[in-house]
Backbone as JSON Lines, residues from 0, in Angstrom:
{"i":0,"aa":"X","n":[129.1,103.92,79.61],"ca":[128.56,103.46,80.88],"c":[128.01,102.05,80.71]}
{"i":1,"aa":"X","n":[128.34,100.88,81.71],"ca":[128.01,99.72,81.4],"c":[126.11,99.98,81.64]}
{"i":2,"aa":"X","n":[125.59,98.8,81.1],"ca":[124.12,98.47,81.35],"c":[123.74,98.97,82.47]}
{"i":3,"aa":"X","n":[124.47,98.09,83.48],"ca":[123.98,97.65,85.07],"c":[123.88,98.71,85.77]}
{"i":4,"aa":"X","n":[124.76,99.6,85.86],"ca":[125.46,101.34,86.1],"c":[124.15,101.71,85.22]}
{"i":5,"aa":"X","n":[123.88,102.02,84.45],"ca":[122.73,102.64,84.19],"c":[121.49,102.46,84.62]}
{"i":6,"aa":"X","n":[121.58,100.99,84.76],"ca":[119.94,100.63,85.13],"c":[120.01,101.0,86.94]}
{"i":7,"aa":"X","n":[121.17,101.16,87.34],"ca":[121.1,101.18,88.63],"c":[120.74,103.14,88.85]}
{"i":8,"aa":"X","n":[121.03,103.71,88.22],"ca":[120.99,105.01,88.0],"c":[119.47,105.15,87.93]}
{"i":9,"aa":"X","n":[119.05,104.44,86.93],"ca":[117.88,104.85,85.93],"c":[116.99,104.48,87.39]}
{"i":10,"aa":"X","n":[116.57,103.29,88.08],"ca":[115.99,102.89,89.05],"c":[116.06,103.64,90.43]}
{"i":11,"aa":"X","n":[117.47,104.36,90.92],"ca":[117.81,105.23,91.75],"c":[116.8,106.05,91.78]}
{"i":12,"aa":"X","n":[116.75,107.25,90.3],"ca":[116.19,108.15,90.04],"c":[114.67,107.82,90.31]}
{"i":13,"aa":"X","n":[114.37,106.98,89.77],"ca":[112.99,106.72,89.84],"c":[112.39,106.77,91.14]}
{"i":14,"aa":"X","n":[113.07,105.7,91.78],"ca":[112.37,105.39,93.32],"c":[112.42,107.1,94.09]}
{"i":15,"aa":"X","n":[113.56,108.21,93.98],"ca":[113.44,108.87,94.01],"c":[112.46,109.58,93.68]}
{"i":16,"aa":"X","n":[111.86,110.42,92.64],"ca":[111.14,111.03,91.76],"c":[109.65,110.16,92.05]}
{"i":17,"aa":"X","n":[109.37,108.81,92.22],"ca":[108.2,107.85,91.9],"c":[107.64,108.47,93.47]}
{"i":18,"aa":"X","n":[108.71,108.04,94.68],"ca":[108.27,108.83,95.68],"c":[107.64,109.68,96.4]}
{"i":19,"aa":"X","n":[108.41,110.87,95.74],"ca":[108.63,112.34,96.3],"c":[107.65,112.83,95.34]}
{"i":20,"aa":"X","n":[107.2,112.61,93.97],"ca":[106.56,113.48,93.39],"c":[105.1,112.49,92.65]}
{"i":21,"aa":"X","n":[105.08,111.41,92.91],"ca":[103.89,110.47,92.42],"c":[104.44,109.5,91.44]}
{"i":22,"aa":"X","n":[104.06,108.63,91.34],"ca":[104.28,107.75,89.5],"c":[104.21,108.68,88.05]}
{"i":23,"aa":"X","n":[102.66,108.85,88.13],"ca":[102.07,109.84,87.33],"c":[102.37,110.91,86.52]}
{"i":24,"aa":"X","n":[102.79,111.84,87.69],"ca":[103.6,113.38,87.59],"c":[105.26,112.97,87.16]}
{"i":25,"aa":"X","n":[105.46,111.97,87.32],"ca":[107.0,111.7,86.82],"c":[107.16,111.22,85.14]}
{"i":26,"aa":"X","n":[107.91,112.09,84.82],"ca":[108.05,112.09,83.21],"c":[109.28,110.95,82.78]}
{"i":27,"aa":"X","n":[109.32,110.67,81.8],"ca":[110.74,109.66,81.33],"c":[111.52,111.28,81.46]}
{"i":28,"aa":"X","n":[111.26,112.07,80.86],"ca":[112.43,112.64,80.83],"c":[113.17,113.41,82.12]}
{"i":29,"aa":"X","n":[112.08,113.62,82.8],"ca":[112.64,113.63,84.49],"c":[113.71,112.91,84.61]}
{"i":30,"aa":"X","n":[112.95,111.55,84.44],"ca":[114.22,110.31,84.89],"c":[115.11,110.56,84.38]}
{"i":31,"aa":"X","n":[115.65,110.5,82.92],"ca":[117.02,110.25,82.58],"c":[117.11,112.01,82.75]}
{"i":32,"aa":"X","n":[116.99,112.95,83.56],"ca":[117.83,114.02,83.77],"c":[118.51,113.38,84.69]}
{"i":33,"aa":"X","n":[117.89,113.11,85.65],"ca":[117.85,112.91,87.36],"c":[119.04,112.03,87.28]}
{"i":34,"aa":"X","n":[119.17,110.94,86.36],"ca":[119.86,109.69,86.63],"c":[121.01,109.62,85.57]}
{"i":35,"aa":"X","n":[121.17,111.45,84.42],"ca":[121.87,111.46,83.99],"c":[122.67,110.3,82.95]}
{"i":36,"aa":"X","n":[121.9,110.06,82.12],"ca":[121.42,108.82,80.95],"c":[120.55,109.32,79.89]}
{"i":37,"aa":"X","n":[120.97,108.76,78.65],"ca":[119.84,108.85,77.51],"c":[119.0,108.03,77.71]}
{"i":38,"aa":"X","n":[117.76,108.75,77.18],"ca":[116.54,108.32,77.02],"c":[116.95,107.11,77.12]}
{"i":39,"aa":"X","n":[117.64,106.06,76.03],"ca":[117.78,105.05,75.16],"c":[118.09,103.82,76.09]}
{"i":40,"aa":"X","n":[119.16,104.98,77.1],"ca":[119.57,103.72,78.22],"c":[118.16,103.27,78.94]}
{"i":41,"aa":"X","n":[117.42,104.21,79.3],"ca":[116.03,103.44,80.07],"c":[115.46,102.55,79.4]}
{"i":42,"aa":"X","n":[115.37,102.95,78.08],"ca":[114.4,101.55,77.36],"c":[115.08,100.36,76.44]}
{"i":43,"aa":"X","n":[116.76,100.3,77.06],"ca":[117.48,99.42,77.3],"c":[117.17,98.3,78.23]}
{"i":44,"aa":"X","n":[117.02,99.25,79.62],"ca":[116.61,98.46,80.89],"c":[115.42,98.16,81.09]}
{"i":45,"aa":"X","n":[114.65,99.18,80.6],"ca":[113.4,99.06,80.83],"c":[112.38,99.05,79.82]}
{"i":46,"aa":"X","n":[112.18,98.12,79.26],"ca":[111.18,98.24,77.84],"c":[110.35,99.11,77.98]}
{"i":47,"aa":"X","n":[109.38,99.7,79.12],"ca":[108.45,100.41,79.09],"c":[108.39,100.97,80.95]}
{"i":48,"aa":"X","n":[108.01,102.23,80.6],"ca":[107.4,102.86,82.01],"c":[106.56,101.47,83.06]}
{"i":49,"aa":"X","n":[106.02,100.69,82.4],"ca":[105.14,99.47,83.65],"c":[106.5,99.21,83.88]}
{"i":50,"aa":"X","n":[107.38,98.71,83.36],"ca":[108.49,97.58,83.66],"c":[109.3,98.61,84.89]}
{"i":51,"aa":"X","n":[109.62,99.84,84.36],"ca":[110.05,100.5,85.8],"c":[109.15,100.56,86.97]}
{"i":52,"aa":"X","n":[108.19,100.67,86.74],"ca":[107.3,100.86,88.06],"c":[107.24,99.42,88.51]}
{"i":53,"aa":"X","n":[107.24,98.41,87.89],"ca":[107.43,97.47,88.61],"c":[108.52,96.87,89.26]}
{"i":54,"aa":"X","n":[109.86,97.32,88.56],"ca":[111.18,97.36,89.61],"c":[111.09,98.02,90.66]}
{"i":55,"aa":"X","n":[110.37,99.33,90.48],"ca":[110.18,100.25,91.6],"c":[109.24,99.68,92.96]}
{"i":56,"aa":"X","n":[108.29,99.33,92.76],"ca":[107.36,98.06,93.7],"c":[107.95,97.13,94.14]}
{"i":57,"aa":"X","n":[109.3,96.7,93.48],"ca":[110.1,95.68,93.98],"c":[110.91,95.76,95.0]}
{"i":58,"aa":"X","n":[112.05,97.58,94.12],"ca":[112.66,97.32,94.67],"c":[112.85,98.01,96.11]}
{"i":59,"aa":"X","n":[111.2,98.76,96.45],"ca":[110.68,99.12,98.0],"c":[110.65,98.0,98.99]}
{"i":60,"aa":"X","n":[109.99,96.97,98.23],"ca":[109.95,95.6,98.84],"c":[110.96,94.96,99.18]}
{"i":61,"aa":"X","n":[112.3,94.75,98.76],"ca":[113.62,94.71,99.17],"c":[114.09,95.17,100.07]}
{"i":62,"aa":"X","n":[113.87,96.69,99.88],"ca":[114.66,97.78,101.23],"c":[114.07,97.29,102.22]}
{"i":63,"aa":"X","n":[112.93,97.01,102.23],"ca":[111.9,96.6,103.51],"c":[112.19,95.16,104.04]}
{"i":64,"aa":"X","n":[112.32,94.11,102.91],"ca":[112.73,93.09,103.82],"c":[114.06,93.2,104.38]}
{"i":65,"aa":"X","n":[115.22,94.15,103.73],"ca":[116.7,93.99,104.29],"c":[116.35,94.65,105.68]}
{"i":66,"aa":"X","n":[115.85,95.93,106.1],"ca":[115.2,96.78,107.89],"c":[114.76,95.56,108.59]}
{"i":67,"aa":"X","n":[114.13,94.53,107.61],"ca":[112.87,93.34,108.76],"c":[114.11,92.31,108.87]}
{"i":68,"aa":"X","n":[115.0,92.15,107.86],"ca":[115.92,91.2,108.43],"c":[117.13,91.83,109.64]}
{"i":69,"aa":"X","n":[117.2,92.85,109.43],"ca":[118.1,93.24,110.59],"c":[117.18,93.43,111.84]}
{"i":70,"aa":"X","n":[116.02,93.58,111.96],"ca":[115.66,93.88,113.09],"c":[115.31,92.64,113.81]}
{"i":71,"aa":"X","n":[115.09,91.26,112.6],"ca":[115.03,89.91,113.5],"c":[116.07,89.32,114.18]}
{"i":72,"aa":"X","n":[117.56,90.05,113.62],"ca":[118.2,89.57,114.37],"c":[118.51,89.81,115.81]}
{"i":73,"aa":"X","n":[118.12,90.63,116.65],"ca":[117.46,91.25,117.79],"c":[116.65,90.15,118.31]}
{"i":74,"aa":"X","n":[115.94,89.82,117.37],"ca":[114.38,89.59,118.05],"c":[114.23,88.24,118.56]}
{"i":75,"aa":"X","n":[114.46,87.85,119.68],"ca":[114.26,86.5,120.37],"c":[113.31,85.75,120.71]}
{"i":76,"aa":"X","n":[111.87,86.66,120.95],"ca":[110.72,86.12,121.16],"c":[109.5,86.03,119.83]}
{"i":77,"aa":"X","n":[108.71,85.42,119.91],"ca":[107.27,85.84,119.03],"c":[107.37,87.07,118.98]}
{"i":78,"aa":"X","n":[106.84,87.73,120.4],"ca":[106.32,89.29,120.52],"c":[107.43,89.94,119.83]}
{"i":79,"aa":"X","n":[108.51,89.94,120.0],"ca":[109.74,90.57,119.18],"c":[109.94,90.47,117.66]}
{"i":80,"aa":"X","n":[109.6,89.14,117.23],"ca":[109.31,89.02,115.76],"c":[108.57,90.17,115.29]}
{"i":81,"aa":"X","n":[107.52,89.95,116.11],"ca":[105.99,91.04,115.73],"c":[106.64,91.92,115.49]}
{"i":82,"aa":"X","n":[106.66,92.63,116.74],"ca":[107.4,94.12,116.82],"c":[108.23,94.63,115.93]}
{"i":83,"aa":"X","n":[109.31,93.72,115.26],"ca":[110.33,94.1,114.56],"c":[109.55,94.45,113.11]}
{"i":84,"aa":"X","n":[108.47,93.54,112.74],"ca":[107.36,93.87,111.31],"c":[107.42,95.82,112.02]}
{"i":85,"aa":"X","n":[107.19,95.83,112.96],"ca":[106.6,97.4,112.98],"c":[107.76,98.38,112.84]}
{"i":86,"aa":"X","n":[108.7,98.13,113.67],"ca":[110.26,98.71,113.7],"c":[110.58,98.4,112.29]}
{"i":87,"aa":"X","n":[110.64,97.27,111.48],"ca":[110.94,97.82,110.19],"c":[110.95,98.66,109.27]}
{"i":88,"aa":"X","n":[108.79,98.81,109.46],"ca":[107.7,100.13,108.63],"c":[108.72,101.44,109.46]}
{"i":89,"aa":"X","n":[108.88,101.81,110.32],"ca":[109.26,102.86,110.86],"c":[111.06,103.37,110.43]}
{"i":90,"aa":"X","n":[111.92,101.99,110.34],"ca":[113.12,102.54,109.94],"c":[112.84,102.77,108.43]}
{"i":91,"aa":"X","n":[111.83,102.12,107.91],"ca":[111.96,102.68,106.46],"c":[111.1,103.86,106.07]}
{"i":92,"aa":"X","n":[110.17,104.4,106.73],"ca":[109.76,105.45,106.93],"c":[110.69,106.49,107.33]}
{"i":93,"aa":"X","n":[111.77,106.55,108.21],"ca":[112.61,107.52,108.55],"c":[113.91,107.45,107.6]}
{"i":94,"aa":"X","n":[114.05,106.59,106.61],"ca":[115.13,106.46,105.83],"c":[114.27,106.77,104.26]}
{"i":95,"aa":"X","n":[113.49,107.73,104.41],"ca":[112.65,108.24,103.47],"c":[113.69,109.24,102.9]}
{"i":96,"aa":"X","n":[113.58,109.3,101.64],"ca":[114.07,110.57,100.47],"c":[113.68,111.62,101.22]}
{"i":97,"aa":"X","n":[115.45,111.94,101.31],"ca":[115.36,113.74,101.8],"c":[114.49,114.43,102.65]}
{"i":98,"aa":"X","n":[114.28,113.42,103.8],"ca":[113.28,113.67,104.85],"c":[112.35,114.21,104.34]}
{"i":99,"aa":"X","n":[111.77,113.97,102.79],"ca":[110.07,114.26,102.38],"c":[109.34,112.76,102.61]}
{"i":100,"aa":"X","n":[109.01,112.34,104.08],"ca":[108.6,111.19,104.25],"c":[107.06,111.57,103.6]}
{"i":101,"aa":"X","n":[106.14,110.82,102.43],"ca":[105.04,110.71,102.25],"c":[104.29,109.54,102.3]}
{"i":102,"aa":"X","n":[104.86,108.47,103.6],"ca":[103.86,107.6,103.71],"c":[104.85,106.28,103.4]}
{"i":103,"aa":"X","n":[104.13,105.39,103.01],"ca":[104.39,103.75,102.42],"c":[104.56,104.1,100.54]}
{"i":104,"aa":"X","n":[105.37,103.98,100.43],"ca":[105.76,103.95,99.06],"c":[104.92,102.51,98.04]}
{"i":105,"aa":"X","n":[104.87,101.78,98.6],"ca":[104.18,100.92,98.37],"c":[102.57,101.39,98.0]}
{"i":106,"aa":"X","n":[101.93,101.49,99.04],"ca":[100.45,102.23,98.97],"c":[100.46,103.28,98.04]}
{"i":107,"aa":"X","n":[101.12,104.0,98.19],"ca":[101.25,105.44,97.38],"c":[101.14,105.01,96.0]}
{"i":108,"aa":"X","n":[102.17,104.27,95.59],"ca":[101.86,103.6,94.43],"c":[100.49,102.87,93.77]}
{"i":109,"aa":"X","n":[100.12,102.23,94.91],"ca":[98.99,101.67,94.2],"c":[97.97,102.66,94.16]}
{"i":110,"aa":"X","n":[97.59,103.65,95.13],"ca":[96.63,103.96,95.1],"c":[96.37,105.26,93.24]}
{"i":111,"aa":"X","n":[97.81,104.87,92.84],"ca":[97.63,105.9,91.25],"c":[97.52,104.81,90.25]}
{"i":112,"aa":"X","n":[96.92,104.05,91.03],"ca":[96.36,102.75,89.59],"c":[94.74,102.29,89.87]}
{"i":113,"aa":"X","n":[94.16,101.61,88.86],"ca":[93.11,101.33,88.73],"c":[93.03,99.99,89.78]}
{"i":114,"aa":"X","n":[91.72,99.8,90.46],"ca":[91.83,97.96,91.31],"c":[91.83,97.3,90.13]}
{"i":115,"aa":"X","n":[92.68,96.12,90.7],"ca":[93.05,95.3,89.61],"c":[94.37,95.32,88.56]}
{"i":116,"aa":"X","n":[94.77,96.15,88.64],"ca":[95.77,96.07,87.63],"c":[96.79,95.62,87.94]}
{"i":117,"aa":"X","n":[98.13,95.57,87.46],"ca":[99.2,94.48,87.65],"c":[99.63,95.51,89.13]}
{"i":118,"aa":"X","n":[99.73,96.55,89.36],"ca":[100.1,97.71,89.79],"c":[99.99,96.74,91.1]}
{"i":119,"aa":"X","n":[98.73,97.68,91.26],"ca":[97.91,97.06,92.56],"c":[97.92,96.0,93.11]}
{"i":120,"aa":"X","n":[98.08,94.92,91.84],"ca":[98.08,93.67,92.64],"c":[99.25,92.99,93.37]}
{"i":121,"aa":"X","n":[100.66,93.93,92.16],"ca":[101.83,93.8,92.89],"c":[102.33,94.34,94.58]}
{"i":122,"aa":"X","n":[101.54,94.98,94.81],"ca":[101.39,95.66,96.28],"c":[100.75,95.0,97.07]}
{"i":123,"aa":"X","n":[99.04,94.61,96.75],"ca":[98.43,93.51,97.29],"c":[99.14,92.57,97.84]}
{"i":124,"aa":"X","n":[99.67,91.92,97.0],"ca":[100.22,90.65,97.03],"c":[101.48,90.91,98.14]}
{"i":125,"aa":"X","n":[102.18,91.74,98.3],"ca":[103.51,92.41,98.99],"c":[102.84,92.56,100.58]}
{"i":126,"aa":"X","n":[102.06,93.27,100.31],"ca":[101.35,93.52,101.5],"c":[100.94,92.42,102.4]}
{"i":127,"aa":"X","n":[100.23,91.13,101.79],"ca":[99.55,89.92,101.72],"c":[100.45,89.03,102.7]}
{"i":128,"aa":"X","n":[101.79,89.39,101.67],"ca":[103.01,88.78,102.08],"c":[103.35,89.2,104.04]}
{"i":129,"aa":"X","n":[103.49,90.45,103.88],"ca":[103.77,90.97,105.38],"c":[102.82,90.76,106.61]}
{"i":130,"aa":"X","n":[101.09,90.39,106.03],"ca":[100.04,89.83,106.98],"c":[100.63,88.48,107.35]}
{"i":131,"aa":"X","n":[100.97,87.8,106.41],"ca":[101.46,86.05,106.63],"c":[102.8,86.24,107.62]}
{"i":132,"aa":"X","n":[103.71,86.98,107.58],"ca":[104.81,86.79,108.53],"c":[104.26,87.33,109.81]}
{"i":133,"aa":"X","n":[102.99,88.1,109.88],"ca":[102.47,88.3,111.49],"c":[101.9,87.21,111.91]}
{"i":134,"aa":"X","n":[101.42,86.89,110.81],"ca":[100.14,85.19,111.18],"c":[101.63,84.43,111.86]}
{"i":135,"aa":"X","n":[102.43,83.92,110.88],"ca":[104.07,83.41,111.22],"c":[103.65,83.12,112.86]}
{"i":136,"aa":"X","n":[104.58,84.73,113.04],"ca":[104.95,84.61,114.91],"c":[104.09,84.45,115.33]}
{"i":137,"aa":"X","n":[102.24,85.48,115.18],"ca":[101.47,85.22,116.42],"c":[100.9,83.4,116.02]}
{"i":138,"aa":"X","n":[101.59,82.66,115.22],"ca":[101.29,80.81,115.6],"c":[102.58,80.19,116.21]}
{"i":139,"aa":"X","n":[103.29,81.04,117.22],"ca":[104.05,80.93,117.79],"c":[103.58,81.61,119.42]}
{"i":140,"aa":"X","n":[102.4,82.0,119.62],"ca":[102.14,82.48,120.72],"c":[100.42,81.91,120.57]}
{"i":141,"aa":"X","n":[100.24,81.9,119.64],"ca":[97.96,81.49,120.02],"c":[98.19,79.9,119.01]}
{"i":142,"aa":"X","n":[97.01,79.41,119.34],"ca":[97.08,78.08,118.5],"c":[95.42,77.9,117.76]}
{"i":143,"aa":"X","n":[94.9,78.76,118.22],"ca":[93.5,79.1,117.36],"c":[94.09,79.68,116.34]}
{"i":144,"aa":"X","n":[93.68,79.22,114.93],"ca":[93.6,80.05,113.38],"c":[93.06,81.09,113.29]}
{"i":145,"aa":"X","n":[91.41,80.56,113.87],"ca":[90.96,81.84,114.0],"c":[90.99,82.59,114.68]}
{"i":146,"aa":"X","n":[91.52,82.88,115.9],"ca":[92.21,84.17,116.14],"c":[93.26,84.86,116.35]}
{"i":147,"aa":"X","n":[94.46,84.14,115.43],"ca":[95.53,84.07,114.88],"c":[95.62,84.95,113.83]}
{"i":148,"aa":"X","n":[94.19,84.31,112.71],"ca":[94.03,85.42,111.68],"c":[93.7,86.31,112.15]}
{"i":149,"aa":"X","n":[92.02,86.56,113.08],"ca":[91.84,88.16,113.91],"c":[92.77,88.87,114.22]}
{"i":150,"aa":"X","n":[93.99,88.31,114.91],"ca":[95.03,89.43,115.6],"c":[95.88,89.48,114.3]}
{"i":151,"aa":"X","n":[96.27,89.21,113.23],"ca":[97.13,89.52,112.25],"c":[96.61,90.6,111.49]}
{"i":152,"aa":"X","n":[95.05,90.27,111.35],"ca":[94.18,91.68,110.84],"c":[93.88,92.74,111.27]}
{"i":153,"aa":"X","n":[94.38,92.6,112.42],"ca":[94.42,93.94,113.09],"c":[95.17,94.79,112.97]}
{"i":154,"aa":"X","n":[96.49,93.62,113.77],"ca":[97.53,94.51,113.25],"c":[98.29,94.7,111.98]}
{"i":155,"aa":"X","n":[97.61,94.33,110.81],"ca":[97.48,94.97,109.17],"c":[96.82,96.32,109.72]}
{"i":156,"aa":"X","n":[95.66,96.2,110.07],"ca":[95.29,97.51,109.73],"c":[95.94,98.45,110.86]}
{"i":157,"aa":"X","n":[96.46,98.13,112.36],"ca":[97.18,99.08,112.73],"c":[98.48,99.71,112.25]}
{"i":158,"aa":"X","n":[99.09,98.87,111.0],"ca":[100.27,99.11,110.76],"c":[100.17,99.76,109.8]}
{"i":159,"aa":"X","n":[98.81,99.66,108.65],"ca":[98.84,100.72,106.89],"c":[98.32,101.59,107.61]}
{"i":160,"aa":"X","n":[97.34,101.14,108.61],"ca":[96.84,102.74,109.17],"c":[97.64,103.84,109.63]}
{"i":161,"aa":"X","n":[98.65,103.06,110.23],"ca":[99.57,104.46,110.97],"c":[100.47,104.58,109.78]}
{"i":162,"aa":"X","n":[101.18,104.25,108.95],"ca":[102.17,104.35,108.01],"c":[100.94,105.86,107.22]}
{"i":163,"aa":"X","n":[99.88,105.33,107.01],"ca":[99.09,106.18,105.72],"c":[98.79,107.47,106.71]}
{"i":164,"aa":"X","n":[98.62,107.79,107.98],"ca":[98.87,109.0,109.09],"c":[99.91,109.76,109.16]}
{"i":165,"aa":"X","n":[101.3,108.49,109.39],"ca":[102.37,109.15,109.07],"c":[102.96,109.81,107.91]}
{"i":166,"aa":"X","n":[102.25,109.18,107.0],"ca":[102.24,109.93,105.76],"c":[102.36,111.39,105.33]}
{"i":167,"aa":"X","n":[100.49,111.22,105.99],"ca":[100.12,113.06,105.98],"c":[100.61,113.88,107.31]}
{"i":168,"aa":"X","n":[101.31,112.91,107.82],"ca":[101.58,114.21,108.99],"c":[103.44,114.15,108.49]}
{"i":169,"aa":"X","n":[103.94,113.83,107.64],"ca":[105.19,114.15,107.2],"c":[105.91,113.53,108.52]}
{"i":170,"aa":"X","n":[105.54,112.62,109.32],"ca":[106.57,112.6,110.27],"c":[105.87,111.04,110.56]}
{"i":171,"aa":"X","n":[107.83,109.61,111.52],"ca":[107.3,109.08,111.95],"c":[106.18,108.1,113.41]}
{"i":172,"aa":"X","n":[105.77,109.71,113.81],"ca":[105.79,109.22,115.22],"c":[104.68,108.71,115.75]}
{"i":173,"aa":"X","n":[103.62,108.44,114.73],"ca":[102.31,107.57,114.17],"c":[102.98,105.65,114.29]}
{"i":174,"aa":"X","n":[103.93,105.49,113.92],"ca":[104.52,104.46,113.97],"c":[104.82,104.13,115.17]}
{"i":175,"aa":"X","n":[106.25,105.19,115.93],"ca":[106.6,104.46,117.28],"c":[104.74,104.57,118.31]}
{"i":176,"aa":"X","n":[104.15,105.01,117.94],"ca":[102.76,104.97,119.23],"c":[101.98,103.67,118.85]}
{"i":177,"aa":"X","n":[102.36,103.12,117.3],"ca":[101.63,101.99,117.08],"c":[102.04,101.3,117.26]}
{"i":178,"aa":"X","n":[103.12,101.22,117.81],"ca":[104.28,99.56,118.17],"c":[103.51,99.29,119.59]}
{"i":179,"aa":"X","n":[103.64,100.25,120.37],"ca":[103.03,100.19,121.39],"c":[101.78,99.58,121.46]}
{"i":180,"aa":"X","n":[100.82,100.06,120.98],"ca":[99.43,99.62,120.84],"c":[99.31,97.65,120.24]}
{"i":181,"aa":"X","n":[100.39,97.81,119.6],"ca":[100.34,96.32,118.82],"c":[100.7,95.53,120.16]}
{"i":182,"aa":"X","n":[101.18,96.21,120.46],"ca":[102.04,95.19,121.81],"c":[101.2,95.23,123.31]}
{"i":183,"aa":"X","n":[100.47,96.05,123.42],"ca":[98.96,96.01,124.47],"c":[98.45,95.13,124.07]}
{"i":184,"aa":"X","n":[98.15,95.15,122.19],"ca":[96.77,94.14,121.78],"c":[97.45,92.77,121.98]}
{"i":185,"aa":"X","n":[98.38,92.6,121.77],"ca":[98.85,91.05,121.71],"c":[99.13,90.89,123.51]}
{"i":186,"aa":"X","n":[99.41,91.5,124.12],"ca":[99.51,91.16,125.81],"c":[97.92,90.78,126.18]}
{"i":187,"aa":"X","n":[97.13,91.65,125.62],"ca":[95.44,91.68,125.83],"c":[94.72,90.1,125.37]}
{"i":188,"aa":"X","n":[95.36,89.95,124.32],"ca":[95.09,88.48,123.33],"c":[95.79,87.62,124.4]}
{"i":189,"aa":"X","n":[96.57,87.68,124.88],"ca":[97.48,86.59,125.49],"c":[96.64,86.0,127.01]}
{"i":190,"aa":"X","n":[96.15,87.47,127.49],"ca":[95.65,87.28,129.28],"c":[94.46,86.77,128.74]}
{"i":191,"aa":"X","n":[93.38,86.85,127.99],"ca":[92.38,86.83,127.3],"c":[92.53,84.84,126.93]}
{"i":192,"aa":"X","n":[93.31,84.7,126.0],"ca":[93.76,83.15,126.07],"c":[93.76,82.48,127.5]}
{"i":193,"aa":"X","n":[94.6,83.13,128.28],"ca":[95.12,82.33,129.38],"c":[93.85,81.63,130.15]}
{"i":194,"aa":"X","n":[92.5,82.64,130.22],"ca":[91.77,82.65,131.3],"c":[90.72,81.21,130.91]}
């Protein structure tokens, strides 16, 4: 089996298994059942368990920007930019492993690490990333910073909030009610500007 074929296996399995059953609770030897590989091939690809979990942090972050790039192509306005950040969280929430949706794969992850660690900060930082593309569009609709940043922080927290709901309620319909709400608050921000 070439490298690449393995590492693509070995990473499959994981995001699988890292998912559905925690970081933690997932054994190397889980993996190379799952992904059908020797041990040897993982620490071929992967010098160590961090180095997979950090492909794994990655390669959530990928799936997520490829949903946010298809949904911009739709998206003609600011408000539609926005929206599509939320329609993204939601197609990748419903394109969850074996309909065991448990949330943001991302979060999930961090929250089985210590603050601070490379873990965490790799999520931070991911996360960080997805506040700045709301800041993005809504400086395409407000021209105050500061409440450019206010409405981007909001809707951060309306968006981990409902993802980490949808989580525990195994389903995504915490998401489609928060698109909505994002899209009151920014109509609300807008009449609110105008006056």
């Amino acid at each position: 089996m070439k490298s690449h074929q393995a590492k693509d296996k070995i990473l499959d399995a994981a995001k699988t298994l890292f998912y559905k059953d925690g970081i933690h609770a997932t054994g190397i030897n889980t993996i190379t059942d799952q992904a059908g590989v020797a041990k040897m091939s993982l620490y071929n690809n992967f010098p160590s368990k961090a180095d997979l979990i950090e492909a794994y942090i990655e390669s959530r972050n990928i799936e997520w920007q490829a949903l946010y790039a298809k949904r911009l192509v739709t998206a003609h306005t600011p408000l539609d930019k926005i929206l599509a950040v939320f329609d993204a969280y939601r197609d990748h929430a419903e394109s969850a492993v074996d309909n065991a949706f448990r949330g943001c794969g991302m979060l999930n992850a961090a929250a089985e690490f210590p603050a601070h660690s490379p873990e965490r900060d790799a999520v931070k930082l991911l996360k960080e990333g997805i506040e700045q593309l709301l800041i993005e569009h809504l400086s395409e609709l407000f021209s105050d910073p500061k409440q450019i940043q206010y409405i981007a922080t909001m809707l951060s927290f309306l968006l981990e909030g409902s993802i980490a709901r949808a989580g525990l309620e195994c389903s995504s319909d915490k998401l489609i009610m928060v698109r909505k709400m994002a899209e009151d608050l920014i109509q609300t921000q807008l009449q609110l500007t105008a006056k």
